[in-house]
GUZARO-310486 format. One record per residue (C-alpha): z, y, x; residue number from 0. Coordinates in steps of 0.001 Angstrom, whole numbers. Each point is the difference from the previous one (the first is absolute). Layout:
# GUZARO-310486
<c3=Z | c2=Y | c1=X | nr=NUM>
...
***
This chain:
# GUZARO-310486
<c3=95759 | c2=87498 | c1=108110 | nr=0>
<c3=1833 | c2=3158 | c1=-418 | nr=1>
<c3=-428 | c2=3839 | c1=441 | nr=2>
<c3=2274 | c2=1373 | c1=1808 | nr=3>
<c3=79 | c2=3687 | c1=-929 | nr=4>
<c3=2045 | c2=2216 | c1=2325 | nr=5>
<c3=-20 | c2=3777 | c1=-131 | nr=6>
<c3=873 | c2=1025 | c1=3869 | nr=7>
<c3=188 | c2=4178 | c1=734 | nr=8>
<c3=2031 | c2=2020 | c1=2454 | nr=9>
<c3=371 | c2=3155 | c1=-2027 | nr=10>
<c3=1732 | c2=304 | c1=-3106 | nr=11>
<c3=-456 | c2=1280 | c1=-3211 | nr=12>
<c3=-4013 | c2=-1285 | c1=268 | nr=13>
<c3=586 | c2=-1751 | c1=-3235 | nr=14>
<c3=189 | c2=-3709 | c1=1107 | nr=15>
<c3=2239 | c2=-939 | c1=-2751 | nr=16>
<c3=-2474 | c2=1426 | c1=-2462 | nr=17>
<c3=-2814 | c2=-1838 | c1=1513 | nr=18>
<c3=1924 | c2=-3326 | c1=-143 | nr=19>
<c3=1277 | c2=350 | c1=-3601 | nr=20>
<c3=-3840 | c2=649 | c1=-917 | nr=21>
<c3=-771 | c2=-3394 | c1=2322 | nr=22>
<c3=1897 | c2=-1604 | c1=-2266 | nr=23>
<c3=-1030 | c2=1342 | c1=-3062 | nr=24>
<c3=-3263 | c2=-875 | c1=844 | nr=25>
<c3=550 | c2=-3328 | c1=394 | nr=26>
<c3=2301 | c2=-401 | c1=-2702 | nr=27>
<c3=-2789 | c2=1578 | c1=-2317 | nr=28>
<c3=-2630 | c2=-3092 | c1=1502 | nr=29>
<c3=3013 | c2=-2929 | c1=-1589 | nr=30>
<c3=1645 | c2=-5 | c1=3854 | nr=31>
<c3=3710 | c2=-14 | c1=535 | nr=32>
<c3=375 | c2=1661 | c1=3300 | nr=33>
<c3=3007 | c2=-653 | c1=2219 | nr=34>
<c3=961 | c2=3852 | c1=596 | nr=35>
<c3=2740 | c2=360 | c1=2703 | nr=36>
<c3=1551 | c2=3140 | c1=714 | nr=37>
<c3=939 | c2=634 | c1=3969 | nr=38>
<c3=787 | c2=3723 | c1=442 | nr=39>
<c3=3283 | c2=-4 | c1=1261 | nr=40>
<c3=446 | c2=3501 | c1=-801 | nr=41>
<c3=-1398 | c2=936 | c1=-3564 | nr=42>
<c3=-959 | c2=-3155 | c1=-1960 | nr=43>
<c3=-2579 | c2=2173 | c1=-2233 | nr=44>
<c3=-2012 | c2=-3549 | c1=-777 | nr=45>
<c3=3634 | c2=-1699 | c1=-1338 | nr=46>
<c3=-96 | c2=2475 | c1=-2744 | nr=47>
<c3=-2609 | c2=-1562 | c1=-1527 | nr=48>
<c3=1908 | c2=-2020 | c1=-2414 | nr=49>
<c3=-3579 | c2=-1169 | c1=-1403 | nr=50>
<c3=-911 | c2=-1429 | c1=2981 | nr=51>
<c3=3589 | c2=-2408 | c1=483 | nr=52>
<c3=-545 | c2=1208 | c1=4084 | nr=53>
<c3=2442 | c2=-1713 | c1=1642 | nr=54>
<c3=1985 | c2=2093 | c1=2715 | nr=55>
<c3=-71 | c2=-1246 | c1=3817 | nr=56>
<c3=1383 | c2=1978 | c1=3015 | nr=57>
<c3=-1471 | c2=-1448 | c1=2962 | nr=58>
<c3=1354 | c2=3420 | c1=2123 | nr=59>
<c3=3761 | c2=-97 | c1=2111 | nr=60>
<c3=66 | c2=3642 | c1=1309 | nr=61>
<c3=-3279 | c2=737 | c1=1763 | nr=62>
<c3=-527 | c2=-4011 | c1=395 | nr=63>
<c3=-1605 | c2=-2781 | c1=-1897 | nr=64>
<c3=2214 | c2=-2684 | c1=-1225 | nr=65>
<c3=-1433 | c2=-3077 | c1=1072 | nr=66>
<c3=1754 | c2=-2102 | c1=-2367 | nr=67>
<c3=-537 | c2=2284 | c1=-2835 | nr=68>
<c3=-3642 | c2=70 | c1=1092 | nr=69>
<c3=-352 | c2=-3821 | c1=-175 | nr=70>
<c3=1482 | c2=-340 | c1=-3189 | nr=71>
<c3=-3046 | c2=2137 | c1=-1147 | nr=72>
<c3=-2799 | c2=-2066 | c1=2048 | nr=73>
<c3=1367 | c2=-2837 | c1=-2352 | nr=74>
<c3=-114 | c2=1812 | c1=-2871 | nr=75>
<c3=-3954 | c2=612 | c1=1425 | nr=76>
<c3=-262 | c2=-3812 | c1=969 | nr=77>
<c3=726 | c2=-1515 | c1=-3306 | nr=78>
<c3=-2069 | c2=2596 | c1=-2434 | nr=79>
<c3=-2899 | c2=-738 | c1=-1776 | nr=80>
<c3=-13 | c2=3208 | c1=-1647 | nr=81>
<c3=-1286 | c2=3171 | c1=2018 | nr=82>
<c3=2298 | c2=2290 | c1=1631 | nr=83>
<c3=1111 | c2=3761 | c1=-376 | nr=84>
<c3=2565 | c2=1436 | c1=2859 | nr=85>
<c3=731 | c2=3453 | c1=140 | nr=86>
<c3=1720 | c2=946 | c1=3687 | nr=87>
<c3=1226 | c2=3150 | c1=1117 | nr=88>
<c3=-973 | c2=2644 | c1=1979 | nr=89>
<c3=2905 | c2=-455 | c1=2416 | nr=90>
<c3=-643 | c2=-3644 | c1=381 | nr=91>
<c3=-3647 | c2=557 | c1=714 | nr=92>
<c3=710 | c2=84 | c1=3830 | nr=93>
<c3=2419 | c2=-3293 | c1=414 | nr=94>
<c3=-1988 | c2=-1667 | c1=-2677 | nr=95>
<c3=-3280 | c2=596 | c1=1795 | nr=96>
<c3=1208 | c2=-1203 | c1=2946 | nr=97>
<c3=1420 | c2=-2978 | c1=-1267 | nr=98>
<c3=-2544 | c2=-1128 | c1=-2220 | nr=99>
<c3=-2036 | c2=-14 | c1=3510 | nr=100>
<c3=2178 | c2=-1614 | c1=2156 | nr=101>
<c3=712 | c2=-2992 | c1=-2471 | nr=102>
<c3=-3555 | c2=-279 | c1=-671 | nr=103>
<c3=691 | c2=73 | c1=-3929 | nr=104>
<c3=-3640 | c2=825 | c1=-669 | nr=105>
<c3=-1126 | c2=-3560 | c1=2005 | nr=106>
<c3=3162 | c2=-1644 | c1=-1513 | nr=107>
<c3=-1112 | c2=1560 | c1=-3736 | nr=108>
<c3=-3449 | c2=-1520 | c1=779 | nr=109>
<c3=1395 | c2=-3649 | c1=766 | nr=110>
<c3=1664 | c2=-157 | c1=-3196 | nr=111>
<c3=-3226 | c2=921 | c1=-1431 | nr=112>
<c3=850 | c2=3504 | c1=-1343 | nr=113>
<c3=-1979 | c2=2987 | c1=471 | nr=114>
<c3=1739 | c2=3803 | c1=1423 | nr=115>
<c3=-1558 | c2=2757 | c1=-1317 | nr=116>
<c3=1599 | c2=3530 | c1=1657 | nr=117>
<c3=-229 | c2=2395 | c1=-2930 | nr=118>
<c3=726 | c2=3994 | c1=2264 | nr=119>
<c3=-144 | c2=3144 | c1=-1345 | nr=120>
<c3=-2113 | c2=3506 | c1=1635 | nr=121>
<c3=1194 | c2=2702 | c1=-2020 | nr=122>
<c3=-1477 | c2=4070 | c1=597 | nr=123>
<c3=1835 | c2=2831 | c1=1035 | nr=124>
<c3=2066 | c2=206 | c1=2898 | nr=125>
<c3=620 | c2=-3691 | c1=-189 | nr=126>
<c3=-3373 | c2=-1064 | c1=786 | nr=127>
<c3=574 | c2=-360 | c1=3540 | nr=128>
<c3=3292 | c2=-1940 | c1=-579 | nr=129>
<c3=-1829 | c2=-2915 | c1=-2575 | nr=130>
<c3=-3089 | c2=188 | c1=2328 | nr=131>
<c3=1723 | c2=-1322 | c1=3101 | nr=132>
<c3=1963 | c2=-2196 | c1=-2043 | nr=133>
<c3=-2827 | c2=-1794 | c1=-1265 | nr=134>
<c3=-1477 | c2=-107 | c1=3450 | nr=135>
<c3=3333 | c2=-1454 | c1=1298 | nr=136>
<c3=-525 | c2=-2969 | c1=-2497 | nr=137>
<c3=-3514 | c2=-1081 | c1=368 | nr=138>
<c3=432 | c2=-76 | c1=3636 | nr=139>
<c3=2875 | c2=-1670 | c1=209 | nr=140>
<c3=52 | c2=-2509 | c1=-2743 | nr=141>
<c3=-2401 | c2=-2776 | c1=772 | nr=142>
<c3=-2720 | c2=-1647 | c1=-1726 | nr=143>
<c3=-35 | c2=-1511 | c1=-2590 | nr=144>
<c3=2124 | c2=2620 | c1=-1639 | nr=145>
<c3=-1986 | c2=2947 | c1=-2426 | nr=146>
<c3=793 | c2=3013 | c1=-619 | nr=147>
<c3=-618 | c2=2188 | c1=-3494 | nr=148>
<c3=297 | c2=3864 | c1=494 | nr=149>
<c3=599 | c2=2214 | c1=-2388 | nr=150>
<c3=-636 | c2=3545 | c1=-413 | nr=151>
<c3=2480 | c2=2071 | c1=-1461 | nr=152>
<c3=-1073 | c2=3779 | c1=-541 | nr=153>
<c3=3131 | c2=720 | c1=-1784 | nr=154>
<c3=1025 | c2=2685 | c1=3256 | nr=155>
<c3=-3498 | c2=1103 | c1=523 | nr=156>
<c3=-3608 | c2=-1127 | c1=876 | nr=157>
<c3=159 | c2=-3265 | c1=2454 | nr=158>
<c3=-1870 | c2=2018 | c1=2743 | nr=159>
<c3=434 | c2=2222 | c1=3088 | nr=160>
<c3=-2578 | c2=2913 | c1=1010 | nr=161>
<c3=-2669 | c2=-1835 | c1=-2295 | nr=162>
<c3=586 | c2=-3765 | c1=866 | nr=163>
<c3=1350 | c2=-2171 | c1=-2379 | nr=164>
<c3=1638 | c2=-3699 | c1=527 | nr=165>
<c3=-3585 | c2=-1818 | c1=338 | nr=166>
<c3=-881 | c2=2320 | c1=3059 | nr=167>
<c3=2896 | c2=147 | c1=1731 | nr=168>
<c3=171 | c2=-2301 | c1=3233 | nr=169>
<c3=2627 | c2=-1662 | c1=-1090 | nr=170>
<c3=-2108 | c2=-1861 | c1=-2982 | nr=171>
<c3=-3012 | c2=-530 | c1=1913 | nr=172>
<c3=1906 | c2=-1833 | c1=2899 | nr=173>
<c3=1429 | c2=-2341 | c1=-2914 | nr=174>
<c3=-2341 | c2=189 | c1=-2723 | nr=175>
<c3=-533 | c2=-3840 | c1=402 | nr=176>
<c3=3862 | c2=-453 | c1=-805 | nr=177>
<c3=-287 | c2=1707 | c1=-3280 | nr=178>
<c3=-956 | c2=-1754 | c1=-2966 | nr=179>
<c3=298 | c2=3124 | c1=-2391 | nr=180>
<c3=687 | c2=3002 | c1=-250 | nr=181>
<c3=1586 | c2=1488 | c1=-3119 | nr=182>
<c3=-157 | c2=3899 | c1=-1459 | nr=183>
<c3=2364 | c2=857 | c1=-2144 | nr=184>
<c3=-909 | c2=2285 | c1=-2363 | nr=185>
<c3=717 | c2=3861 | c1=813 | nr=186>
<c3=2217 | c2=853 | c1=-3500 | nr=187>
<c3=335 | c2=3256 | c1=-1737 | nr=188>
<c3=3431 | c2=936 | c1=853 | nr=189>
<c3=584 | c2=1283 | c1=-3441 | nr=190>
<c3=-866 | c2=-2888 | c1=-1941 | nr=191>
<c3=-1293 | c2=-3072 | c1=1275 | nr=192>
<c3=1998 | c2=347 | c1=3335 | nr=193>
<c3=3481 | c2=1214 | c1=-2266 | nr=194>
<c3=-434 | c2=-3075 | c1=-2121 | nr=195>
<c3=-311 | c2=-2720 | c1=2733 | nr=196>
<c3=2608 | c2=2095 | c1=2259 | nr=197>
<c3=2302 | c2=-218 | c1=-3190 | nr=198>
<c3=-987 | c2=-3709 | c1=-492 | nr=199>
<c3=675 | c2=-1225 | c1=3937 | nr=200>
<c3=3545 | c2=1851 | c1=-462 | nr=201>
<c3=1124 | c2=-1706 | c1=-2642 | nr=202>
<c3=-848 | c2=-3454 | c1=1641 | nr=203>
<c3=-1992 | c2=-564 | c1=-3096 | nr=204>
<c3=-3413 | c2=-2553 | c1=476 | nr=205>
<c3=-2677 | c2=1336 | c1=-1818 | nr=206>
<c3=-197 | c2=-2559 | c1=-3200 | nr=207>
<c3=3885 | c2=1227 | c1=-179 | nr=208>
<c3=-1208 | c2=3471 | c1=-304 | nr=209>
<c3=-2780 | c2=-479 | c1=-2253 | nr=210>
<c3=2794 | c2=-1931 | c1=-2567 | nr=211>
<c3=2144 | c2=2814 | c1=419 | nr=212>
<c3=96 | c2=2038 | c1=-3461 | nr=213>
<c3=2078 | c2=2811 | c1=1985 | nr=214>
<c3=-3311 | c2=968 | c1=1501 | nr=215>
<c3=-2361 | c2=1908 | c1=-1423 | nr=216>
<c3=-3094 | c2=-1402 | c1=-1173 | nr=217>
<c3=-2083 | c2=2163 | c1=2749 | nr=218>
<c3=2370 | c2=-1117 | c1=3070 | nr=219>
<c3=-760 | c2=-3389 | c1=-931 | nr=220>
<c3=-3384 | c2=56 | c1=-81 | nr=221>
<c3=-200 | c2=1876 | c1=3006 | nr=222>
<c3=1925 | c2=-2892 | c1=1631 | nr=223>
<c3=-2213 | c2=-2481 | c1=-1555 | nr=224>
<c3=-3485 | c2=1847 | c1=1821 | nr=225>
<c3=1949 | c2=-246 | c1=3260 | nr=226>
<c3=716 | c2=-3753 | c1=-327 | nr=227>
<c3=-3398 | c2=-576 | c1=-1164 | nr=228>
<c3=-1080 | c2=1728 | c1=3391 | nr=229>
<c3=2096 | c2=-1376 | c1=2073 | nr=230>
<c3=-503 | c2=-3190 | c1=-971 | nr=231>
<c3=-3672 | c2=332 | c1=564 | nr=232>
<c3=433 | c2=959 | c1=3306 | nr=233>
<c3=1958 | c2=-3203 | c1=495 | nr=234>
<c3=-2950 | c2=-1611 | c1=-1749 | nr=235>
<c3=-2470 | c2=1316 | c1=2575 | nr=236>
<c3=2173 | c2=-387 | c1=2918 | nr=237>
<c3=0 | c2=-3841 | c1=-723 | nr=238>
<c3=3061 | c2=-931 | c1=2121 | nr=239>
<c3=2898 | c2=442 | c1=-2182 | nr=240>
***
């Protein structure tokens, strides 16, 4: 049985490419060799990673999925043993929602005895709202026996509004049984931690590339080495990945 890893968000910019390059990191770290499948139509972020060989596949005509395109990846799916990475767009999050319901992929994922796991970001600032109801779209619409990992990116400010953060909000506690984790990325110093990983993501480098990299100093790198070593735990903890 597979994972099926796919990072699902309506807004952009949230950092879903990040989040699926460090997915496969991880479990490239553990001996894995992920299947990691880019599907933004738009930006392709997740293709850069040369490290990762992520294989490019636009399942998006226009505003529309491509049902051809779309079954050439369910194959892809169907005939893995190895997990799965796909990284999707915000501007297919509506028609790909929508169409992973109304083919039933997550009942047709479980027949060919593969698990979905709905990795969505919440972000702070003036986004919160935006990621919040996106989540909520998900886990209400999406039915058993998909999960769902949220993570919590503070990059644009604390995840919370007038006091109440993510695990207060309605939104969670309506769903909480549909969440198998929930995932805080760690609030960087701008200056230095957050610079070095911001430099790192831009460059499409993985984070053994940038830790082999003699360009960079020797304090960059072992910056980027403490944030592996904390994200990974977190993936440790969270026990789905």
């Amino acid at each position: 049985m597979a994972k099926i890893h796919m990072l699902l968000q309506g807004k952009g910019g949230v950092g879903k490419s990040m989040i699926a390059a460090i997915i496969a990191q991880y479990q490239i770290s553990r001996g894995d060799t992920p299947l990691c499948i880019d599907s933004d139509p738009v930006n392709h972020s997740f293709e850069g990673y040369t490290g990762l060989n992520v294989q490019r596949l636009n399942i998006i005509d226009g505003d529309e999925i491509n049902s051809r395109k779309f079954d050439d990846l369910v194959e892809l799916l169907a005939m893995t043993r190895d997990d799965v990475v796909i990284d999707n767009g915000s501007s297919s999050f509506v028609p790909l929602s929508n169409y992973l319901i109304s083919n039933q992929v997550p009942e047709l994922l479980q027949m060919l005895q593969h698990e979905l796991i709905i990795h969505t970001v919440v972000t702070g600032g003036q986004a919160f709202f935006d990621t919040l109801n996106g989540f909520k779209m998900l886990a209400q619409q999406l039915p058993a026996p998909t999960k769902f990992v949220v993570w919590l990116n503070p990059y644009w400010g604390p995840i919370e509004y007038d006091g109440i953060g993510f695990e207060q909000t309605k939104a969670y506690t309506e769903q909480k049984q549909r969440v198998a984790a929930i995932i805080q990325i760690p609030d960087l110093k701008k200056e230095t931690f957050g610079r070095d990983l911001s430099d790192m993501l831009q460059a499409h480098q993985t984070f053994d590339e940038a830790l082999a990299d003699s360009g960079l100093h020797i304090m960059t790198r072992q910056r980027l080495k403490l944030i592996r070593t904390n994200l990974f735990q977190l993936l440790d903890i969270a026990a789905v990945v």
